[in-house]
Rosetta silent file (secondary structure, phi, psi, omega in degrees, C-alpha in Angstrom):
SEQUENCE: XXXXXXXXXXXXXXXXXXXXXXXXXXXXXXXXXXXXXXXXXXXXXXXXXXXXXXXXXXXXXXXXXXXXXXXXXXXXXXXXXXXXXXXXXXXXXXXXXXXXXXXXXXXXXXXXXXXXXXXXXXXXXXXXXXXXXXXXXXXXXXXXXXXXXXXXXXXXXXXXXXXXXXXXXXXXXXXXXXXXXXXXXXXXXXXXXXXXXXXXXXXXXXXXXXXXXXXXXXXXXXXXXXXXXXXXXXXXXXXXXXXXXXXXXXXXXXXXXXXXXXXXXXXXXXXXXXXXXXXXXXXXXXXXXXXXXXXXXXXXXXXXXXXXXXXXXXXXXXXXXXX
SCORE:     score description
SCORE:     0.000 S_00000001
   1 L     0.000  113.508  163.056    0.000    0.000    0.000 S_00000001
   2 L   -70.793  121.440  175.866    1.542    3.617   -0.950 S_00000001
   3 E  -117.309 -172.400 -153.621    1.228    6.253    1.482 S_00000001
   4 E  -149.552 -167.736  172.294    1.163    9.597    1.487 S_00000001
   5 E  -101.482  154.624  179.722    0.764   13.611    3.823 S_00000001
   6 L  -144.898 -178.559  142.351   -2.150   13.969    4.751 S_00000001
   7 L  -142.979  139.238 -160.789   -4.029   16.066    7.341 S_00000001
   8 E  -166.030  163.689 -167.109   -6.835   14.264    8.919 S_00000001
   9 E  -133.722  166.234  171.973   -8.630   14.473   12.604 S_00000001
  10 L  -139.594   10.549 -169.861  -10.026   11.359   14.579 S_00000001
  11 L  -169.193  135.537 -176.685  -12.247   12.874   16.781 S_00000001
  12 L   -51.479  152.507  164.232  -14.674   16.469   16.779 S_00000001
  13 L   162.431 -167.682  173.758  -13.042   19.239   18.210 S_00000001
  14 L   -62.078 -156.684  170.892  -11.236   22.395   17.638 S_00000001
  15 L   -74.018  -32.582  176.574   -8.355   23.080   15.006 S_00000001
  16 L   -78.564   -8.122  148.944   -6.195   21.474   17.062 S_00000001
  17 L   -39.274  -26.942 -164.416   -7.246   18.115   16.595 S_00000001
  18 L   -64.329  145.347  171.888   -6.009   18.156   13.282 S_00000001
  19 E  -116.240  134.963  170.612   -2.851   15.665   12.199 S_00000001
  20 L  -110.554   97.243  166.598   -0.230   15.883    9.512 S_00000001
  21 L  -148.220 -163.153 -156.480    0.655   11.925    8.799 S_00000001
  22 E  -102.321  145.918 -168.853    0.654    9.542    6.657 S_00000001
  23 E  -145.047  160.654  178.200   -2.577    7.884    4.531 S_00000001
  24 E   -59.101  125.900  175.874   -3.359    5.791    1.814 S_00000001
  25 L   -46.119  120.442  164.682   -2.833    6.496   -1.843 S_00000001
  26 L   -71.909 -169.093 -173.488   -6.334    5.633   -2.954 S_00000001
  27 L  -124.527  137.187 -176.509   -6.854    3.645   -5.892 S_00000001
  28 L   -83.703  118.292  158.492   -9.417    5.350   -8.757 S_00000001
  29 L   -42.113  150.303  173.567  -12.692    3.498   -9.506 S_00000001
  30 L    -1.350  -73.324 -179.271  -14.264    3.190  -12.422 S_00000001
  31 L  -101.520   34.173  172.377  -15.805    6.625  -13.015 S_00000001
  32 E  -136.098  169.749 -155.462  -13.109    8.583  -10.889 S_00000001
  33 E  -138.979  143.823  151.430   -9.629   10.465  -11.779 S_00000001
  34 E  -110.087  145.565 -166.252   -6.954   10.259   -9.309 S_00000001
  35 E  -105.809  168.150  173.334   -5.535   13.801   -8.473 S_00000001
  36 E  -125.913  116.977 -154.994   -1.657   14.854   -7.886 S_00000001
  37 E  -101.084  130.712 -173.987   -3.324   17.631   -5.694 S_00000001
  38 E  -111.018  -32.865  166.715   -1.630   21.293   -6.439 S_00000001
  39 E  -160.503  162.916 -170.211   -3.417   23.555   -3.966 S_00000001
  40 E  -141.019  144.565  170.450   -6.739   23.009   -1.793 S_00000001
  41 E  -107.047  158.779  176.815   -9.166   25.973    0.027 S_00000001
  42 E  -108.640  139.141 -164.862  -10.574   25.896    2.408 S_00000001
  43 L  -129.579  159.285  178.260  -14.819   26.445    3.377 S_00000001
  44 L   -75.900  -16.330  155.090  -16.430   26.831    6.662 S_00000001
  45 H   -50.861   -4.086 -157.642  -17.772   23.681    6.071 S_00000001
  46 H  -107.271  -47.782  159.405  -14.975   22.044    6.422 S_00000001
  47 H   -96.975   13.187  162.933  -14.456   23.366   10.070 S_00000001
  48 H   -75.921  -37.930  168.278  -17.975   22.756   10.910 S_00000001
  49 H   -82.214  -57.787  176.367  -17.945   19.167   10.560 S_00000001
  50 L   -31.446   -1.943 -166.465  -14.924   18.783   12.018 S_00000001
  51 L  -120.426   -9.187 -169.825  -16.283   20.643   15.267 S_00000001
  52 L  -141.704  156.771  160.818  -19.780   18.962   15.261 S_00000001
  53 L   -63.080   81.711  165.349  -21.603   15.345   13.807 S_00000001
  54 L   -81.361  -48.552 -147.140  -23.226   17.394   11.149 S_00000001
  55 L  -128.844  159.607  172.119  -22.869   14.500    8.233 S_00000001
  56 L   -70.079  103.292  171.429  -21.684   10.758    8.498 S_00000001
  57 L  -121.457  137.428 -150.614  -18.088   10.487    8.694 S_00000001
  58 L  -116.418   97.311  156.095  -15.990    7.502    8.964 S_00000001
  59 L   -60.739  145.083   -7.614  -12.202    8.189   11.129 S_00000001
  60 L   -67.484  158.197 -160.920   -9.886    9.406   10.169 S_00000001
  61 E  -137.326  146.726  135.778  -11.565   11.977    7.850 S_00000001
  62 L  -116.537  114.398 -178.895   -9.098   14.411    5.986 S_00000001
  63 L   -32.058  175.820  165.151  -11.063   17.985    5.580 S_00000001
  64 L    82.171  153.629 -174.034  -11.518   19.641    2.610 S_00000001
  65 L  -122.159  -38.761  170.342  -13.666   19.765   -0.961 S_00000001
  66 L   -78.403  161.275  160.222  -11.674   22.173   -3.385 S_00000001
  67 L  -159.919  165.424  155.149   -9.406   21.309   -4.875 S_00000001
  68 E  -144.353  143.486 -176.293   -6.632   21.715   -8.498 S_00000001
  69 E  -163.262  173.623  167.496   -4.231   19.279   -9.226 S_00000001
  70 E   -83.960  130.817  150.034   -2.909   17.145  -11.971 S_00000001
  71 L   -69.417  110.978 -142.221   -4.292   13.774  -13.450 S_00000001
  72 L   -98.752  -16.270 -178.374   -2.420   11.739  -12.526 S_00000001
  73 E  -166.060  156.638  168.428   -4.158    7.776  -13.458 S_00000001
  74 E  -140.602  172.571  159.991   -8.081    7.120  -14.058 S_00000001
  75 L   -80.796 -156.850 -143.772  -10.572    4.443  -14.537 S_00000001
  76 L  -103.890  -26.818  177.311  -11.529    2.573  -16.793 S_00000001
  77 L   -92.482    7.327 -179.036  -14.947    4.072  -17.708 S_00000001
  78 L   -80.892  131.110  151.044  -13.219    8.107  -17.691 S_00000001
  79 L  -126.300  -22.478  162.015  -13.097    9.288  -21.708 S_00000001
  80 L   -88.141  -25.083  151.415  -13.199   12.437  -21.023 S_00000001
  81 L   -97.177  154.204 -179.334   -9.879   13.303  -19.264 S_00000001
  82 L  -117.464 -179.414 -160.473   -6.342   11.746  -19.704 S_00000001
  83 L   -78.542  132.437 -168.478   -3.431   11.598  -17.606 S_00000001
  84 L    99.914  -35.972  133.882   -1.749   15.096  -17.451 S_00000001
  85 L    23.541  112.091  134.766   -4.964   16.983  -17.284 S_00000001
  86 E  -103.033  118.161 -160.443   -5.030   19.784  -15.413 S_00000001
  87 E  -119.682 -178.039 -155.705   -8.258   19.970  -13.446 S_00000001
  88 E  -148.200  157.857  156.705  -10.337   21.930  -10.842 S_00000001
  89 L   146.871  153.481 -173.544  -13.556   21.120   -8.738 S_00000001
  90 L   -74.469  129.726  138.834  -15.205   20.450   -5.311 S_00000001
  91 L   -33.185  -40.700 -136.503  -14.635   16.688   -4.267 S_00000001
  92 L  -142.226  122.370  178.632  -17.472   16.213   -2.175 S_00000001
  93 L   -95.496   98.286 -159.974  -20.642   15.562   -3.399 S_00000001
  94 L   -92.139  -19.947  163.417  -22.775   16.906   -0.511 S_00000001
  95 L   -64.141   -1.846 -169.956  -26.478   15.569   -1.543 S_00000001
  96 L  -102.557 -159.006 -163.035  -25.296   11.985   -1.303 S_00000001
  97 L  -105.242  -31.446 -162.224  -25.762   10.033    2.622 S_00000001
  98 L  -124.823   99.048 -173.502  -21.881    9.403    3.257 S_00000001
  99 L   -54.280  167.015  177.603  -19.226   12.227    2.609 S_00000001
 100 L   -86.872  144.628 -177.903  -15.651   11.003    1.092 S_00000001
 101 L  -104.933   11.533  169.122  -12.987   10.093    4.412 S_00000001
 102 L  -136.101   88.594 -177.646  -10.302   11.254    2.065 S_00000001
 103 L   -72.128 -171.421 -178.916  -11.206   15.447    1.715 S_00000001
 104 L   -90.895    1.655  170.428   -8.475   17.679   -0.482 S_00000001
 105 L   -45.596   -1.875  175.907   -6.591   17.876    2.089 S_00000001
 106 L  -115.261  171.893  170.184   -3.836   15.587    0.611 S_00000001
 107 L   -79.453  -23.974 -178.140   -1.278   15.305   -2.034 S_00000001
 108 E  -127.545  155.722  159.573   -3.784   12.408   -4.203 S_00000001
 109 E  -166.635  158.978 -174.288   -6.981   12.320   -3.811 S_00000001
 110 E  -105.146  145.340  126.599  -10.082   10.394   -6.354 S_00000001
 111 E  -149.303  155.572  177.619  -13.053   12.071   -7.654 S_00000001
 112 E   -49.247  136.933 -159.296  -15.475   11.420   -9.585 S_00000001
 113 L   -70.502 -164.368   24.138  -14.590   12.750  -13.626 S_00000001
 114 L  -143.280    5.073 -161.794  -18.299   14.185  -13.859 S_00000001
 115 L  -114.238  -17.257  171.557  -17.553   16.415  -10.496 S_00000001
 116 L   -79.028  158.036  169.558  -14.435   18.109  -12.145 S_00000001
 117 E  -160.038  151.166 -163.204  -13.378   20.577  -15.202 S_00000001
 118 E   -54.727  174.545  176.195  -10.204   21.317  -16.733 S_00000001
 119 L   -83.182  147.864  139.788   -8.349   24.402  -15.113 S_00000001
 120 L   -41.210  113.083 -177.204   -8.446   27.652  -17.343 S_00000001
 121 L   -51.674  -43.856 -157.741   -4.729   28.016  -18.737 S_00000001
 122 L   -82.791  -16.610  166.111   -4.682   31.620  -17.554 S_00000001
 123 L   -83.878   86.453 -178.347   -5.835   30.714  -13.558 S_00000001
 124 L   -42.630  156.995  157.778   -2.929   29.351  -11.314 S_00000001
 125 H   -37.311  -76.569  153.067   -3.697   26.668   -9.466 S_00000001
 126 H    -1.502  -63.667 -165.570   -3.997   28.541   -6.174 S_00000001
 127 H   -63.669  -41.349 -167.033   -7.075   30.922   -7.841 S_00000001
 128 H   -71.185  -45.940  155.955   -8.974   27.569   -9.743 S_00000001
 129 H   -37.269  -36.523  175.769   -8.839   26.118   -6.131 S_00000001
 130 H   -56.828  -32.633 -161.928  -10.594   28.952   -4.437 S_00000001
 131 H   -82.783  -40.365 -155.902  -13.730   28.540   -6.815 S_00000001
 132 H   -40.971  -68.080 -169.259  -15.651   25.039   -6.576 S_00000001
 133 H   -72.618  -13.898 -160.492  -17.381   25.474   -3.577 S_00000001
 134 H   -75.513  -57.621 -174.111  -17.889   28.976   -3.444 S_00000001
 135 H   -83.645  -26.901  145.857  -19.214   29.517   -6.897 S_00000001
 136 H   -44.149  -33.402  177.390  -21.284   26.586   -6.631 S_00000001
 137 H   -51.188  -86.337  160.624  -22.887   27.862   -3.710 S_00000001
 138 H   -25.325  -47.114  131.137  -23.482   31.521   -5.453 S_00000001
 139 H   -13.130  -77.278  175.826  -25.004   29.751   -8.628 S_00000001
 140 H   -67.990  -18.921  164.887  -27.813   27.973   -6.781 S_00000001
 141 H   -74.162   -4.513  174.467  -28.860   31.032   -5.052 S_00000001
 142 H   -67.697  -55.833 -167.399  -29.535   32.472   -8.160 S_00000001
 143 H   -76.225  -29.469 -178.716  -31.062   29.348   -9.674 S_00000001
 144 H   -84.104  -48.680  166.557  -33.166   29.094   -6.533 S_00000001
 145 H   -65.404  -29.419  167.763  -34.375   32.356   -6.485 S_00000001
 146 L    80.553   38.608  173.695  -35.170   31.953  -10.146 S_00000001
 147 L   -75.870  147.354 -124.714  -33.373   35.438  -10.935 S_00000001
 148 L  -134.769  148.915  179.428  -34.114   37.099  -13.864 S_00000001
 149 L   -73.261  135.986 -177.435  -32.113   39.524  -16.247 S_00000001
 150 L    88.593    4.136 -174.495  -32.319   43.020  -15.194 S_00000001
 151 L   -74.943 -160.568  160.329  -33.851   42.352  -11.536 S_00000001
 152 L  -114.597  173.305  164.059  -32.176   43.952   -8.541 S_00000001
 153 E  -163.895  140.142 -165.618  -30.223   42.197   -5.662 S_00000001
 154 E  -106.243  150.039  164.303  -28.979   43.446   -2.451 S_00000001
 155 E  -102.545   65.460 -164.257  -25.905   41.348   -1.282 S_00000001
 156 E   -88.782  122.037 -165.056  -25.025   40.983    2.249 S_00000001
 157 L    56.201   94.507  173.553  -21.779   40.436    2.895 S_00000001
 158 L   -79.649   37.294  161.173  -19.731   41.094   -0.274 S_00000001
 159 L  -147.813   21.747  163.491  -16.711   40.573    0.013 S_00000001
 160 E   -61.438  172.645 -179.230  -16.738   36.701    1.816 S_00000001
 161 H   -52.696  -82.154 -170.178  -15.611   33.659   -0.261 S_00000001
 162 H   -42.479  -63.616 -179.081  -19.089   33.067   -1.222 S_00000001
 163 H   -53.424  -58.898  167.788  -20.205   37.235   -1.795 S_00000001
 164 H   -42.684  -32.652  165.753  -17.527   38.381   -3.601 S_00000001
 165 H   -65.250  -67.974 -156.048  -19.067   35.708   -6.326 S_00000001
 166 H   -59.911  -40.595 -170.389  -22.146   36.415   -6.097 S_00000001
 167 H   -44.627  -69.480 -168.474  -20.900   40.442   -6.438 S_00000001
 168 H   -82.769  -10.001  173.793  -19.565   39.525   -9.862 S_00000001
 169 H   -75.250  -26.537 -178.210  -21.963   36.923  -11.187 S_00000001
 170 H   -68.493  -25.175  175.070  -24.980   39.547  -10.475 S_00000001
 171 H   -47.216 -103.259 -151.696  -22.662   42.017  -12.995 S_00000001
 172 L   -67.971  -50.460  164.072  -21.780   40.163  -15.448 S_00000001
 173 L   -46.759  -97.953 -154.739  -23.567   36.776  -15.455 S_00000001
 174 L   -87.281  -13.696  171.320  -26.814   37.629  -14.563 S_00000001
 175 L    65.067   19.264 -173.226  -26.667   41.336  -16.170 S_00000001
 176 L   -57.406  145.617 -172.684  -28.801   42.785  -12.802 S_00000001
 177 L   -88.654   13.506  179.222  -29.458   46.052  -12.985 S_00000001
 178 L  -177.101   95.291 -179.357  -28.591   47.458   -9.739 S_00000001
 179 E  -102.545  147.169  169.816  -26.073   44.978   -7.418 S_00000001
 180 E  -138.052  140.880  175.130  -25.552   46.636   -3.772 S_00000001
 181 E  -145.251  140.641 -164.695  -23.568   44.986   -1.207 S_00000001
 182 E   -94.541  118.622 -156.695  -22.839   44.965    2.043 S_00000001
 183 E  -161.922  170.119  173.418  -19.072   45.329    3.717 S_00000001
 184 L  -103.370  165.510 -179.002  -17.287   46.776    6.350 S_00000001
 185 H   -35.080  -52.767  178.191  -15.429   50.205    6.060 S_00000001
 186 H   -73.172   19.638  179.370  -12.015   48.769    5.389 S_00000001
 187 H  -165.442   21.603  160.087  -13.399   46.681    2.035 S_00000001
 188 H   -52.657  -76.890 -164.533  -15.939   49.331    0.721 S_00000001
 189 H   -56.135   -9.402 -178.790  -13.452   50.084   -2.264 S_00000001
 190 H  -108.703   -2.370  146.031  -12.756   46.767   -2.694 S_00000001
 191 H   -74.610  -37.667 -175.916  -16.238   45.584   -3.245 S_00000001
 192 H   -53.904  -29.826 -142.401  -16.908   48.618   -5.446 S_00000001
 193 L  -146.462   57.825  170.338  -14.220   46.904   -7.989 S_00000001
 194 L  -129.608  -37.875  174.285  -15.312   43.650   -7.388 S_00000001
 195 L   150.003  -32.381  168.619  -18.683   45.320   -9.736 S_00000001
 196 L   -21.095  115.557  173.289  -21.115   46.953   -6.980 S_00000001
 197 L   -43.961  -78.444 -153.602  -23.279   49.585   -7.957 S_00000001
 198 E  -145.751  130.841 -178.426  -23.653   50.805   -4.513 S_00000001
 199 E  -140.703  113.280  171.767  -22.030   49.607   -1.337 S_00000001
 200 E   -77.194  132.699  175.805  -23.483   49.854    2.281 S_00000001
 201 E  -112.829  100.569 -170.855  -21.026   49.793    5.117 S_00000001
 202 L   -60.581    0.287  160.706  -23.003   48.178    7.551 S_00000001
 203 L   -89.478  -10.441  138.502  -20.694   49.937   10.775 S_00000001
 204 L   -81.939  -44.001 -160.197  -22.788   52.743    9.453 S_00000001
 205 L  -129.514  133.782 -167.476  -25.765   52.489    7.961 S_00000001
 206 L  -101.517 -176.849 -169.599  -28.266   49.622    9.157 S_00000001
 207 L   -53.101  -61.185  176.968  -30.907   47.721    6.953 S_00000001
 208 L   -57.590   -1.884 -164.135  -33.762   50.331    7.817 S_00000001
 209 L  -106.656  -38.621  175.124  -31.717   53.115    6.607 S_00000001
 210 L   -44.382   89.771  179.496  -31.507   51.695    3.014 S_00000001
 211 L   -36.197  -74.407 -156.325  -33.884   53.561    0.697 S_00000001
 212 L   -65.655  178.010 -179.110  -34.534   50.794   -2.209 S_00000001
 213 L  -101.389  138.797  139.148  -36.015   47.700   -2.655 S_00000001
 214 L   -97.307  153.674  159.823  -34.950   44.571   -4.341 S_00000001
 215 L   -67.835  -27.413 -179.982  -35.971   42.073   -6.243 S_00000001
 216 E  -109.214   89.534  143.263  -33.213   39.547   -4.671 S_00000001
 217 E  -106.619  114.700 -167.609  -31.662   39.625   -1.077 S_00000001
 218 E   -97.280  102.596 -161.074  -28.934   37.402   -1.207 S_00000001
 219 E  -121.839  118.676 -172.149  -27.863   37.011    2.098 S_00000001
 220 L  -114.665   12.916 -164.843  -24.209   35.172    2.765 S_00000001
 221 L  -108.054  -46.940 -166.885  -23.719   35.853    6.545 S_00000001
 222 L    69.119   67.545 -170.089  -27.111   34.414    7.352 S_00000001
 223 L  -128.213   28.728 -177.401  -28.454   37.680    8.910 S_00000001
 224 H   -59.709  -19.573 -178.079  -31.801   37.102    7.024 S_00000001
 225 H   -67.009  -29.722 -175.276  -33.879   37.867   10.115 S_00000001
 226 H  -113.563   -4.500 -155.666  -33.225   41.676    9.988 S_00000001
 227 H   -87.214  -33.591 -167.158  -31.308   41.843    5.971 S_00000001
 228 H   -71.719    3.767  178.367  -35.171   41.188    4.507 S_00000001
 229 H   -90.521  -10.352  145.121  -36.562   44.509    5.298 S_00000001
 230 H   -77.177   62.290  172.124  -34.651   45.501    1.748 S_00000001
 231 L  -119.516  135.549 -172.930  -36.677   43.413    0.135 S_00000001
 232 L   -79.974 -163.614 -165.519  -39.223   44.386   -2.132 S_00000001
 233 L   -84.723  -11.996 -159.736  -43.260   43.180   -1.315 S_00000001
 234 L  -131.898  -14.508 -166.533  -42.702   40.412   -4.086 S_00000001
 235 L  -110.652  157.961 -154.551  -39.165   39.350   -3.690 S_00000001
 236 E   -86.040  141.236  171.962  -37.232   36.755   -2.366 S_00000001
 237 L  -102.878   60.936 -137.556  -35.206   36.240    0.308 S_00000001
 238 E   -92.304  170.967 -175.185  -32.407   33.806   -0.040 S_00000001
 239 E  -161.656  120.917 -121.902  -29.912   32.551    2.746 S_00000001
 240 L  -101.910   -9.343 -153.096  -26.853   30.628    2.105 S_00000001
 241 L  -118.196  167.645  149.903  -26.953   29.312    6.056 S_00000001
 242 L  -134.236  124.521   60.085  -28.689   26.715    7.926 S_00000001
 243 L  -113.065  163.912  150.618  -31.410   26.413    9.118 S_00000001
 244 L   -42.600  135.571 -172.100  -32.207   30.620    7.983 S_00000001
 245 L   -88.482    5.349  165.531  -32.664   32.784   10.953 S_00000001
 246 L  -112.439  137.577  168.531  -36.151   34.093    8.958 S_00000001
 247 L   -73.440  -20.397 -166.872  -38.130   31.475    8.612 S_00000001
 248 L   -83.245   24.809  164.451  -39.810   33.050    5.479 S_00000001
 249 L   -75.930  174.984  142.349  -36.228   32.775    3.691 S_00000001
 250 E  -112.494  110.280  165.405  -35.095   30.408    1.467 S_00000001
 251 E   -44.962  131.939 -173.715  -32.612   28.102    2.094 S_00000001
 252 L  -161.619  134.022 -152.071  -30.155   27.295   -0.648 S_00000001
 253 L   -99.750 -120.476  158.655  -27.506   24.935   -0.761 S_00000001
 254 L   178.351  139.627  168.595  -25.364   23.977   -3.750 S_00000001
 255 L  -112.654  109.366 -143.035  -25.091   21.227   -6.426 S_00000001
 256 L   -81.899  106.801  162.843  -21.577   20.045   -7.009 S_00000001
 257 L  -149.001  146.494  163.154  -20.964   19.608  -10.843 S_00000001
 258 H   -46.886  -47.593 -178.439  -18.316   19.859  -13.063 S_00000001
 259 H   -66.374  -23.779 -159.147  -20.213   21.284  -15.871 S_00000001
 260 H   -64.713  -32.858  179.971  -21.395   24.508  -14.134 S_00000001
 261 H   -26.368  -73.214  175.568  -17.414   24.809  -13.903 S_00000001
 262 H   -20.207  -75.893  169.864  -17.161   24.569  -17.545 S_00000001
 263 H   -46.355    4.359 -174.290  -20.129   27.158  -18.071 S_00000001
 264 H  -124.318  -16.722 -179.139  -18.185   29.353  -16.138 S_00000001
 265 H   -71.618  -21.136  166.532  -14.887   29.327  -17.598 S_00000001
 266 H   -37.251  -57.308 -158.336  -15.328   31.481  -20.289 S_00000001
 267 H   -63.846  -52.017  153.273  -16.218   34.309  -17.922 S_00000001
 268 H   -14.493  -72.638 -141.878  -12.489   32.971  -16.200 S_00000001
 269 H   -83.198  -44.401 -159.301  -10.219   32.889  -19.410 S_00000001
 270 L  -102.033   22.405  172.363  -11.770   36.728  -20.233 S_00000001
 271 L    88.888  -31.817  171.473  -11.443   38.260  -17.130 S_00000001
 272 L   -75.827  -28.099  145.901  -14.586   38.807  -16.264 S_00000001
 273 L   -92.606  142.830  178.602  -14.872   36.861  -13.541 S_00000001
 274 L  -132.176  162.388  173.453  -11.756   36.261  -11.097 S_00000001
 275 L   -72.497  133.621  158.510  -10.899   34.106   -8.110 S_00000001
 276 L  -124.908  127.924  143.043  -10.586   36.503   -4.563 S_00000001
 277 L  -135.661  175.121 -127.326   -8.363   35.112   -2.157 S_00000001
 278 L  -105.401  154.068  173.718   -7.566   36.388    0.965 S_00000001
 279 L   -53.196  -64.347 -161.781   -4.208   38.519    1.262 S_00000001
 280 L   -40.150  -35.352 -173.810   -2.928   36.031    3.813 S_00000001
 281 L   -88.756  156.692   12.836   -2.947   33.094    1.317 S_00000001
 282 L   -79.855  132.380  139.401   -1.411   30.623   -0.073 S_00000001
 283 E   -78.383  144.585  176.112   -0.692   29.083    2.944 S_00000001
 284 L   -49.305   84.864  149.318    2.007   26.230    3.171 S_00000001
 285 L    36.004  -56.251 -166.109    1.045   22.586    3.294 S_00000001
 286 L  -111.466    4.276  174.147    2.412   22.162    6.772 S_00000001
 287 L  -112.966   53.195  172.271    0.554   25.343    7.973 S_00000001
 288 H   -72.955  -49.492  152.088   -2.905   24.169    7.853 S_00000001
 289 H   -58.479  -22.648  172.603   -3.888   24.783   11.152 S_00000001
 290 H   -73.565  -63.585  177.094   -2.558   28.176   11.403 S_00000001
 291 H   -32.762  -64.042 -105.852   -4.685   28.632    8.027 S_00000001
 292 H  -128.909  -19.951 -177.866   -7.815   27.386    9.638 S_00000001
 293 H   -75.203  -69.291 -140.591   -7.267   29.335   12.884 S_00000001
 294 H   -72.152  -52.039  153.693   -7.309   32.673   10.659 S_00000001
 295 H     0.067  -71.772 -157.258  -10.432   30.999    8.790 S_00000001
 296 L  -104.113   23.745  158.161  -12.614   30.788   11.561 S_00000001
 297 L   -82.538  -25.085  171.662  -12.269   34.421   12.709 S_00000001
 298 L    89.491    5.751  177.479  -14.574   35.284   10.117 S_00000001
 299 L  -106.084   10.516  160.841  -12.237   37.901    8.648 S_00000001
 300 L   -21.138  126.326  175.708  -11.334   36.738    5.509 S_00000001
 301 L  -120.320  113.968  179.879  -11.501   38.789    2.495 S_00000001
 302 E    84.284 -156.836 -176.712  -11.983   36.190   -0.308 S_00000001
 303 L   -98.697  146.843  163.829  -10.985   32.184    0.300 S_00000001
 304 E   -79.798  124.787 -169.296   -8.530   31.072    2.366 S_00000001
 305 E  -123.855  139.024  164.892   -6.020   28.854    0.087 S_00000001
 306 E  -118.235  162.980 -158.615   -3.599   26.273    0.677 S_00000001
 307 L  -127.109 -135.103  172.793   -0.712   25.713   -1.488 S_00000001
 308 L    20.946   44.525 -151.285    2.565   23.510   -1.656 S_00000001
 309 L  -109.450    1.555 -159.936    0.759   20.165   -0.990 S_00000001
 310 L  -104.280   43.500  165.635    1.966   17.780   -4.718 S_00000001
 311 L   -87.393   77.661  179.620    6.079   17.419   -3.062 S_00000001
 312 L  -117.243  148.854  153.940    4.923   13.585   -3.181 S_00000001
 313 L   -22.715  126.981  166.057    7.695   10.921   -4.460 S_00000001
 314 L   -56.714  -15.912  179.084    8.072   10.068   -7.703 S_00000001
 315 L   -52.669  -43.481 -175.135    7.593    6.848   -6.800 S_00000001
 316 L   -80.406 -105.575 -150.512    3.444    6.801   -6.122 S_00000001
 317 H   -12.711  -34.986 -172.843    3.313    8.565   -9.115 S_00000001
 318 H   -89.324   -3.457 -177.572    5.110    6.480  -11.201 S_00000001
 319 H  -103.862   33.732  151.773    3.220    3.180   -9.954 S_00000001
 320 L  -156.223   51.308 -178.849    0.339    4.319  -11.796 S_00000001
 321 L   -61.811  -58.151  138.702    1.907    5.730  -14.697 S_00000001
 322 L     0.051  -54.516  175.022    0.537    2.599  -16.673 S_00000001
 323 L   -51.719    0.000    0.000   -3.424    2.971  -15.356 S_00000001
């Protein structure tokens, strides 16, 4: 059996639970790509189950769902990617009953080919990590809400992993005709040139003070109980958290596919959309826990990213050169 670094936990708990040893190479299944894993991000899902049973997990679990890396061996039923590949995409298929015990959190890791899409040549590794979960997320509220070209949508808290996305998909994407977002003082200008119309800095100006309406409040904090009085008499109220602190919100999740990747790279290759990650990142490989500390402060601007993780032997690599 070929092993490998890993970071993996064996029990709920803080950050400090976490372990840097050694784990199994997996082996790829049919329908799955094995990764040479190039950089991985990190979501607060990721320290939520680790701190609580939210989902069925089998110890040792190693966190994490983005991820870009190389392909490095596949099965037998993949035709669409070959070996060399460079690809991008969340790992973790969260609608199914049993999460993957091997997260992105390694140097290999399988997933299924249909949950992946090649990397953009012009997007380092580092940025094409940042996106999977994020922009999946930011998709389905869209998709949920059933928004429409030319509506309006208020944004609360633009300039998160999650916001900043939404910030540029309501531009550009979705063509809305008036995006507003929500930030603190210190990241007004940098939501304005993220695409924001208008940007509230919520250490000033509260909910009630906001003249307009929207058709959309797209809420990423999950501060829906007081963010829905800009909402217009007809419009929706969606909230990224769970369960929604209004009940009259709508919950909205995300559905982990490769293609929306695809559908999105265009916007990628031209610029119009980009990866935000947080000043602080890439963090090293052996500094995950420091990474994860800074995470869960909530002060992030963009994703948290980790980087340096494929310094694996030539050896694993080379025993499935063949595959």
């Amino acid at each position: 059996m070929k092993m490998q670094k890993a970071w993996f936990y064996e029990e709920y708990g803080p950050k400090e639970v976490l372990k840097l040893g050694d784990f199994p190479v997996p082996v790829p299944q049919p329908n799955q790509l094995l990764i040479r894993v190039h950089s991985a991000a990190l979501n607060p899902i990721d320290f939520k189950l680790r701190q609580n049973p939210l989902a069925l997990l089998d110890f040792p679990v190693v966190p994490g769902c983005d991820m870009a890396g190389t392909v490095i061996a596949k099965g037998q039923n993949v035709t669409k990617f070959k070996s060399g590949d460079e690809v991008y995409g969340n790992i973790q298929n969260f609608k199914l009953e049993k999460l993957k015990q091997l997260g992105s959190l390694a140097q290999f890791i399988v997933v299924e080919d249909n949950l992946v899409a090649i990397k953009p040549k012009n997007v380092s590794f580092e940025e094409a990590a940042s996106l999977p979960v994020a922009i999946q997320t930011a998709i389905e509220g869209f998709k949920v809400a059933n928004f429409k070209e030319g509506g309006s949508i208020f944004i609360v808290g633009g300039a998160g992993g999650v916001g900043s996305l939404v910030v540029q998909l309501a531009k550009q994407f979705y063509k809305a005709s008036l995006v507003t977002a929500t930030t603190s003082t210190g990241k007004v200008d940098f939501v304005k040139s993220l695409g924001a119309d208008k940007v509230v800095d919520y250490t000033k100006t509260c909910y009630e003070q906001v003249v307009e309406k929207y058709d959309l409040v797209y809420d990423t904090i999950g501060d829906s109980k007081n963010s829905y009085v800009v909402s217009k008499e007809n419009g929706r109220v969606i909230d990224i958290t769970w369960p929604p602190s209004n009940s009259k919100a709508i919950y909205s999740g995300l559905t982990v596919s490769g293609e929306i990747l695809e559908n999105l790279n265009p916007y990628l290759e031209s610029g119009k959309l980009k990866a935000v990650i947080d000043s602080t990142s890439p963090f090293h490989f052996n500094n995950v826990i420091k990474a994860f500390g800074y995470l869960e402060t909530g002060r992030a601007r963009g994703k948290v990213v980790i980087s340096s993780i494929s310094s694996a032997s030539c050896d694993i690599i080379n025993g499935f050169c063949n595959t």
